[in-house]
C-alpha positions as CSV (number, residue, x, y, z in Angstrom):
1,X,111.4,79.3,94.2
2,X,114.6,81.3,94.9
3,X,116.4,82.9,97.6
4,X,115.4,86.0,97.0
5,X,111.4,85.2,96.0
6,X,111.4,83.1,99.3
7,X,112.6,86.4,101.3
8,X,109.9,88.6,99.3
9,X,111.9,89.8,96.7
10,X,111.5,89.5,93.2
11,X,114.3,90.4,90.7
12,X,112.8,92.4,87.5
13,X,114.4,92.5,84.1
14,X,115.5,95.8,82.1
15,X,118.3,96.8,80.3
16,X,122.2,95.9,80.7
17,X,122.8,99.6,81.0
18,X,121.1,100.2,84.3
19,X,123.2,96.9,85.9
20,X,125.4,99.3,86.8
21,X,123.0,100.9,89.9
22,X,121.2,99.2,92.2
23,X,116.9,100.3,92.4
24,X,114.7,99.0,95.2
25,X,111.0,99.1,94.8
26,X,109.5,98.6,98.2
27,X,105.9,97.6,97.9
28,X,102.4,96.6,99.6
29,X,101.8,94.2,97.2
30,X,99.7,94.0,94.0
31,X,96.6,95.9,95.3
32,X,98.8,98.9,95.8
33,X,98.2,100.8,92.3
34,X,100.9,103.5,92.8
35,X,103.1,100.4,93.2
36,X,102.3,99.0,90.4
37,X,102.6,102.2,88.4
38,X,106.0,102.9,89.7
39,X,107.4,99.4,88.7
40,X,105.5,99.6,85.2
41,X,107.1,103.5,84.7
42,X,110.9,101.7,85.4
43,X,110.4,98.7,83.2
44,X,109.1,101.0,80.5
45,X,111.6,103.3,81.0
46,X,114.5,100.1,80.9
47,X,115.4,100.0,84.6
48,X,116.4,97.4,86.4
49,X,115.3,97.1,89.9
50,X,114.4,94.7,92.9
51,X,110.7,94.6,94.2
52,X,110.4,93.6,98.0
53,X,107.2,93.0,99.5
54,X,107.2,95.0,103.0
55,X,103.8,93.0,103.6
56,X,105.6,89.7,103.8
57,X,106.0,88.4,107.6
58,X,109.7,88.0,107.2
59,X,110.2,91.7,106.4
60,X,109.8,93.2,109.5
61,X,113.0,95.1,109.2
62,X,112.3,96.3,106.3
63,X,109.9,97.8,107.6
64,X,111.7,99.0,110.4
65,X,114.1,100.7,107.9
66,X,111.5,102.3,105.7
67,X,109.9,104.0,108.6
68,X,112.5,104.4,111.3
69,X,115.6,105.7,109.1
70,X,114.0,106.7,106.0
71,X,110.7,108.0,107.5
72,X,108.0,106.6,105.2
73,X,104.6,105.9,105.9
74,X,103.5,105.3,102.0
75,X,104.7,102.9,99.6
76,X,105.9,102.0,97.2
77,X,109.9,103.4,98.4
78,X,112.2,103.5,95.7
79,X,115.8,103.4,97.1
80,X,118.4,103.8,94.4
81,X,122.1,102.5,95.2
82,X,121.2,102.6,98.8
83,X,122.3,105.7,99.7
84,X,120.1,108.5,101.8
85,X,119.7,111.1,99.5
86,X,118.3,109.0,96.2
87,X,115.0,107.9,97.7
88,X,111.4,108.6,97.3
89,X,107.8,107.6,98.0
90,X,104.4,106.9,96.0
91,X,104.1,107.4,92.2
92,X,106.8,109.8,90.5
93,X,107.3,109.6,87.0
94,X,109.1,112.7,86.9
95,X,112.0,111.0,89.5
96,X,112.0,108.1,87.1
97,X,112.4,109.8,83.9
98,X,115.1,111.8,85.6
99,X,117.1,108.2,86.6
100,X,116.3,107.1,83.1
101,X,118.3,110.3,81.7
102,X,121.1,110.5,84.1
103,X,121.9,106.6,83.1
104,X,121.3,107.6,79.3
105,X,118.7,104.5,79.1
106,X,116.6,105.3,76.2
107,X,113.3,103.2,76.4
């Protein structure tokens, strides 16, 4: 297991042209369907991005993030290149198209 599976992360292929920026998925786990959806819409669409389990015990700041500065209450989060204003919540396919296009990734 690696560093970043042991911390609740798991890394998630795509395409060498999305290397570039850096995609979060913050999710509840595999139960959580819109979770699921979202991280299925960015592989399809060649993304790559980060999944981190906010359920995991050793991501209580995480947490703490999600809801304190970002003010979410829903997963999953998507946070692209950490910066305030490229972040959303739940299922959006239209967001993630939108990322797909403005990094010319063709799926």
């Amino acid at each position: 297991m690696g560093e970043l599976e042991r911390a609740g992360m798991q890394p998630v292929g795509g395409r060498d042209a999305s290397a570039m920026i850096s995609v979060t998925v913050y999710s509840t786990g595999p139960a959580c369907q819109r979770c699921r959806l979202t991280c299925r819409s960015l592989a399809d669409a060649g993304i790559r991005f980060l999944v981190v389990d906010v359920t995991d015990a050793r991501a209580s700041a995480v947490r703490d993030y999600l809801i304190e500065e970002l003010g979410y209450s829903e997963a999953p989060v998507v946070v692209v290149d950490d910066e305030p204003e490229h972040h959303w919540a739940g299922f959006r396919p239209d967001l993630v198209a939108r990322l797909a296009s403005r990094l010319e990734v063709a799926p």
